[in-house]
N, C-alpha and C positions, 0 to 999 in steps of 0.2 A: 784462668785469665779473668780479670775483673768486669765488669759491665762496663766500666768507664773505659777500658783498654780498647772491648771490643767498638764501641764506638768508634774510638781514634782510627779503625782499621779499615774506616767505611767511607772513601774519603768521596768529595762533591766534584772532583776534577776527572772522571771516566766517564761522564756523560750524564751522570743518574747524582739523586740525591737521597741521602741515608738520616732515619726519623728514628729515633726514640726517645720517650719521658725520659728524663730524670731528675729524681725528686731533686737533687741537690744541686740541681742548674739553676746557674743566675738567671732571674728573668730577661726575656729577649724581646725584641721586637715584633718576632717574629709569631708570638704568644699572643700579645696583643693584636696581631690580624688575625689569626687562626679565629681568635675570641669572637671578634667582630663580624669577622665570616659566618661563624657557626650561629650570630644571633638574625644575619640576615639570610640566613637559609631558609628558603619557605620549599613545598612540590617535593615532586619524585619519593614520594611513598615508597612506589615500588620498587623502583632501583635500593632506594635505602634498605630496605626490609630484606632483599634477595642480599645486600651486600653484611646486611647484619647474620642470616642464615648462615652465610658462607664464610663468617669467622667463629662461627659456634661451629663447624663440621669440621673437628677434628680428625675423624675417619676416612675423610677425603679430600682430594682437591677440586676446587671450582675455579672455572674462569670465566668471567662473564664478558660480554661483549657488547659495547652498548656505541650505537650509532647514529648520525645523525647531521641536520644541517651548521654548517657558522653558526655561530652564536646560539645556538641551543642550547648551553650551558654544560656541556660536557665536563670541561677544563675546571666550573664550581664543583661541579658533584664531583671528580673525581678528591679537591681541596677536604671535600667533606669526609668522604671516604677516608682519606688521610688520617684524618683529627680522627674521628671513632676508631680505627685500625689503634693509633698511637696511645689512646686512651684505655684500650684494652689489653697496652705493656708489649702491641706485635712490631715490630721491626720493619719500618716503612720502606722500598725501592723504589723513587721517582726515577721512571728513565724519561728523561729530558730531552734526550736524543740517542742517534744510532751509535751504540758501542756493544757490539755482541763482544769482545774480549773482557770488555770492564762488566756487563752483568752477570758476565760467569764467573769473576774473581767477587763479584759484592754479595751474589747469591751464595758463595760459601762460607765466604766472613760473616754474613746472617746466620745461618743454621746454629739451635740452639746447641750448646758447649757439648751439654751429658742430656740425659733423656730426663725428660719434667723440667727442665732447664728455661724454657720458656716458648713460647706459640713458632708455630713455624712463619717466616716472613712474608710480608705481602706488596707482589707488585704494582705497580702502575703505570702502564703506558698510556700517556697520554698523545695524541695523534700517531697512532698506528700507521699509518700511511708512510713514515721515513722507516719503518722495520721492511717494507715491503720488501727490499733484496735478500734477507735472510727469512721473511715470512716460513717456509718451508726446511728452513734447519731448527725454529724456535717449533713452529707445529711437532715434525717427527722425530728433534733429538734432545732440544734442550727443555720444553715445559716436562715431556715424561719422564726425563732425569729429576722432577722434585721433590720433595721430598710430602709426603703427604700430610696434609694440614695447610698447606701453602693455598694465597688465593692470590689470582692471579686478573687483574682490570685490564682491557683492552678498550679504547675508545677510536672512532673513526668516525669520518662523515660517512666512507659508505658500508654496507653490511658486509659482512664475512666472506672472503669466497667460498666460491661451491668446495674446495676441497676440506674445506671443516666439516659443514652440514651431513658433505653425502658421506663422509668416515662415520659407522656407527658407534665405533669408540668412542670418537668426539662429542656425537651426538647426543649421548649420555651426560659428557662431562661438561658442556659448553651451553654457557644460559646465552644469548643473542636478546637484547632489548632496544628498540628503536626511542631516541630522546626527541619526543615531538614537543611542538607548542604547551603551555601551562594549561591546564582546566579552569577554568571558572572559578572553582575556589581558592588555588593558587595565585591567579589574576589578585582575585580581593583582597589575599592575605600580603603581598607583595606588598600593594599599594598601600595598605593601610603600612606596612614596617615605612614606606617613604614617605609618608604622610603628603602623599599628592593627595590636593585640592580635590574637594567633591564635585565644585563646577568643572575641572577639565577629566574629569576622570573617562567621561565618555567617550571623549577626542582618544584618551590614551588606549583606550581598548579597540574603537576604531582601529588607529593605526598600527598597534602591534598585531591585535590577534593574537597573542598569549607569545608571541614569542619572546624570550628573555631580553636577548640583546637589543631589539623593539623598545622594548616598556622600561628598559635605563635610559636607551637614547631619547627617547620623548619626553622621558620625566627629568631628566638635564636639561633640553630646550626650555620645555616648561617653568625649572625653576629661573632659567634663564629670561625670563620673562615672556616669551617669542610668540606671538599670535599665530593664531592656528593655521592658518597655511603655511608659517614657515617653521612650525613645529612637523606637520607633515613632510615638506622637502626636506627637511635637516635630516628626518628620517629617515626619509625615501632614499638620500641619496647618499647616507652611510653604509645601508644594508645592500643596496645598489654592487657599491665598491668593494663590499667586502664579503655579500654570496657570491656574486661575478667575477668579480675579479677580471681578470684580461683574457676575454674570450680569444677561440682561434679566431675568428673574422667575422665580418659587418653581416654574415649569412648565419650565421649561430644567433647574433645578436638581433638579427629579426625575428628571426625563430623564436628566438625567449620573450621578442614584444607578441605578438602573434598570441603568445601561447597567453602572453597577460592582460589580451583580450577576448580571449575564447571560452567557452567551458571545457572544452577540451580541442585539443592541435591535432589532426589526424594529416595523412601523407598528402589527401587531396590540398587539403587548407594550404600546405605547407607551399606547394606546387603550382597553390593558383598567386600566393603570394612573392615567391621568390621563384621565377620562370628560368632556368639555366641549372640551376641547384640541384644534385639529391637530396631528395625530401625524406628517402630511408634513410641514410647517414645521419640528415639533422636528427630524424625523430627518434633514433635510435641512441643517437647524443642525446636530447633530452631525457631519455629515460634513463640515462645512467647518472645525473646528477640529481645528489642528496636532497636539492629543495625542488623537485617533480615529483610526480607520484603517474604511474599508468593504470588502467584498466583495458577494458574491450571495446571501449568509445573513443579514447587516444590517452594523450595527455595532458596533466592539468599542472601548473602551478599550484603552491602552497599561498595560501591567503597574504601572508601577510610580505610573501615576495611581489605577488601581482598587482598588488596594491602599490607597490613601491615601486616598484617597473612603469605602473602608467604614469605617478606622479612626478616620477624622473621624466621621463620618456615627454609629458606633457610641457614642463620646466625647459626642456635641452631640447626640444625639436619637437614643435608644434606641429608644423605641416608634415612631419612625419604621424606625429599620434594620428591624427585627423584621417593619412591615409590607414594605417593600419586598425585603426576605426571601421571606416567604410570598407575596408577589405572584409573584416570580419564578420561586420551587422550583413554586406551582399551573400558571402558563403552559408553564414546562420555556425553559431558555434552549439548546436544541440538540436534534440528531436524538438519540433515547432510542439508549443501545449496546444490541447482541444481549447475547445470556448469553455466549457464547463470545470477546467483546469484553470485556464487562465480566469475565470472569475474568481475562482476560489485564492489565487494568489496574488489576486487585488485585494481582495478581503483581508487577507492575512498580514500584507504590504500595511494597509490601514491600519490594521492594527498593531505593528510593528514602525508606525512612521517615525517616532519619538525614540527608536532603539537601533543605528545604525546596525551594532555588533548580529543583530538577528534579520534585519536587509538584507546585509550580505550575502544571508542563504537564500534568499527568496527567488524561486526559478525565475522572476522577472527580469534578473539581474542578466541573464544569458540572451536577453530577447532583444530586436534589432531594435525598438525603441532606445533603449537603455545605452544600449552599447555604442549607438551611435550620437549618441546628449554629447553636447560640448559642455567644453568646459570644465568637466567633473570626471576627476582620475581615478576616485575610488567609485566603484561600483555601487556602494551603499548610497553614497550625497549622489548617483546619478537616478540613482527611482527615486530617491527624497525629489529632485527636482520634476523629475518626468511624473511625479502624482501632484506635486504641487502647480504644475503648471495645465495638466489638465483640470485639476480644481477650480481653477481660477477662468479658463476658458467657459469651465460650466457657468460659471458666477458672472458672463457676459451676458446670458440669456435672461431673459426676465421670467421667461416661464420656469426655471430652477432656481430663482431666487431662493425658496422656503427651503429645498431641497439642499441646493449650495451650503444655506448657514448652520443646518443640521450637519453635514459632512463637515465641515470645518471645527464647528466648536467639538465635535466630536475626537475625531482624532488628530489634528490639528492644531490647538490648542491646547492648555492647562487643564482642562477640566478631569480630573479624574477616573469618573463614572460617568455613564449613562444618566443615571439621575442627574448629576450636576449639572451636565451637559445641558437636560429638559429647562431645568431652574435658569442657567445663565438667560436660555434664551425666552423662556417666561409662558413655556409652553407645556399643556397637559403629555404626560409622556407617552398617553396612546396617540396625540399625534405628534408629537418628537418622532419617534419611531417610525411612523409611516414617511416622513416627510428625508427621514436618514434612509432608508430600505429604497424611495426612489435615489435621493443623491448618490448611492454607490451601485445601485446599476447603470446609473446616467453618464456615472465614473467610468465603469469597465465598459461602457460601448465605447464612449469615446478614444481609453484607451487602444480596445482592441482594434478601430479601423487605424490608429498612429500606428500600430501594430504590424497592421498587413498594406501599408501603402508604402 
């Protein structure tokens, strides 16, 4: 049977979709987006690099498992995957949906004719989540029917059940990799493929936080023209809609604001906030969704959901933010820092004031000051505000006058350096320095008694 035959035998109407070149296909459409895709591919090194191992291992089968929140990009990388699979002559499976009859008739019409015939086929499930009724006939009867050379993609928002992991067999054969937010390099290279503006580029990393579907939906507002708060809401309250989705009820949906006020949600928090409730059911719900994460302190939102949670939450019900505000700043979401902690993460704040993206981690961020700033939904513009207006309190006093204008031009302003900083203000820079050294301890008293009142 000819290659063109076997094609024909691979059809798109059982649920899945069947890929391969051929030289002598009229160009398609579908060519032309593959193209376009593969030039706007930036990240996932590693996934790529595991997926490119796993079509060189002909001696065995791989199936990797890659998991993760909405909008992570799962659905790209698998597109990618695709196009390098097709380009290396292998025989593509999309299953698009639940047909366990249809992927056992297309997984045979795949298999090369004769031996050296050609690579064995590669599939792709993309959202794992609708196999779930047959999960356990694909694990113990159909993947170890393949034939070896076969590589097999699984994607989901959440990770594998236990009964892969704790199979040793499996755990041999089964790579598991979590698809989190972009890195820093992928941020830049992203941005520069969409040639987003250098003046908004901060706003964009702000609000996403490396997450994919983030940093498209703010660079569409953006080019949309849309000023920066409603470049955030437009954000805030797509990712809103489409991590969340339609919670069980208004006690979940506290839970999740709660949680994207806190540095972490523990069962007391939960209990002091929604009085009637299981607080173990809620916190045990939040640890099983893809955009949480837990440790031995509770649980935390993913940055660039609880960002998006306040900015909703502040937009759609104010007088709620406000309460779950003050609930939170009263309970304390973290171990309170010492003084000599908390100076140091005034320091640090200073010198991070001009870089929201690196704010955001500053332990000041979890401190009742902070947490309880109106007005300001993202954690990072709320210490930007709570050091600028202690700044400015100092700058009432006449005796920090000298003090004030060194802390200001310093990190507060354009000035680059230290030295420049000295020059703007016209002053030798052994005492620049002195006169900076008092303004940021004058800073961290002040802060710390807003701190503990």
């Amino acid at each position: 049977m000819r290659g063109s035959e076997l094609d024909d035998r691979l059809p798109d109407s059982a649920g899945f979709r069947a890929v391969r070149r051929r030289d002598d296909e009229v160009p398609r459409l579908a060519q032309v987006l593959q193209d376009v895709r593969g030039r706007a591919f930036v990240g996932r090194d590693t996934e790529t690099a595991l997926f490119r191992d796993a079509l060189c291992a002909v001696s065995r089968c791989s199936v990797l498992y890659l998991h993760g929140p909405s909008g992570a990009g799962k659905t790209t990388l698998l597109r990618q995957f695709a196009a390098e699979a097709q380009s290396a002559g292998r025989v593509v499976l999309r299953m698009d949906r639940y047909d366990p009859v249809g992927i056992v008739a297309s997984v045979l019409a795949a298999q090369p004719l004769e031996p050296g015939g050609g690579g064995a086929p590669v599939l792709l499930f993309d959202d794992f989540a609708q196999w779930r009724r047959a999960e356990a006939w694909l694990r113990e009867d159909f993947l170890p029917g393949l034939a070896i050379g076969t590589v097999v993609v699984l994607t989901d928002q959440a990770p594998p059940d236990i009964a892969w992991t704790a199979d040793p067999g499996w755990r041999d054969v089964l790579l598991v990799r979590e698809i989190a937010e972009f890195d820093d390099a992928a941020v830049e290279a992203w941005l520069d493929h969409e040639a987003v503006p250098g003046d908004r580029r901060p706003l964009l990393r702000e609000v996403a936080g490396g997450h994919p579907l983030a940093l498209r939906l703010g660079a569409e507002a953006i080019a949309a023209g849309l000023a920066d708060h409603d470049v955030r809401l437009r954000v805030a309250r797509a990712l809103v809609r489409r991590s969340l989705g339609e919670l069980p009820s208004a006690a979940h949906r506290r839970a999740v604001e709660i949680c994207a006020y806190a540095d972490r949600v523990t069962e007391r928090m939960l209990l002091a906030g929604m009085p009637g409730t299981d607080p173990v059911v809620l916190l045990h719900w939040l640890l099983d969704q893809p955009w949480a994460a837990g440790d031995t302190g509770g649980v935390r939102l993913r940055p660039y959901l609880r960002r998006a949670v306040r900015t909703e939450l502040g937009w759609r019900d104010p007088a709620g933010e406000t309460a779950v505000r003050d609930l939170v700043g009263r309970l304390g979401a973290g171990e309170p820092l010492t003084r000599p902690a908390f100076d140091a993460a005034v320091r640090a704040a200073l010198r991070e004031y001009r870089r929201p993206d690196l704010l955001a981690g500053n332990p000041l961020v979890h401190g009742r000051m902070v947490l309880t700033a109106a007005g300001h939904a993202d954690p990072a513009q709320a210490l930007r505000a709570v050091l600028r207006e202690a700044a400015d309190a100092m700058g009432q006093d006449p005796r920090e006058a000298k003090a004030h204008r060194a802390l200001v031009a310093t990190y507060m302003s354009t000035a680059p350096t230290q030295d420049a900083a000295a020059q703007r203000l016209g002053l030798p820079f052994s005492t620049y320095r002195r006169h900076l050294t008092r303004g940021v301890q004058v800073l961290a008293d002040l802060l710390w008694r807003r701190e503990l009142a």
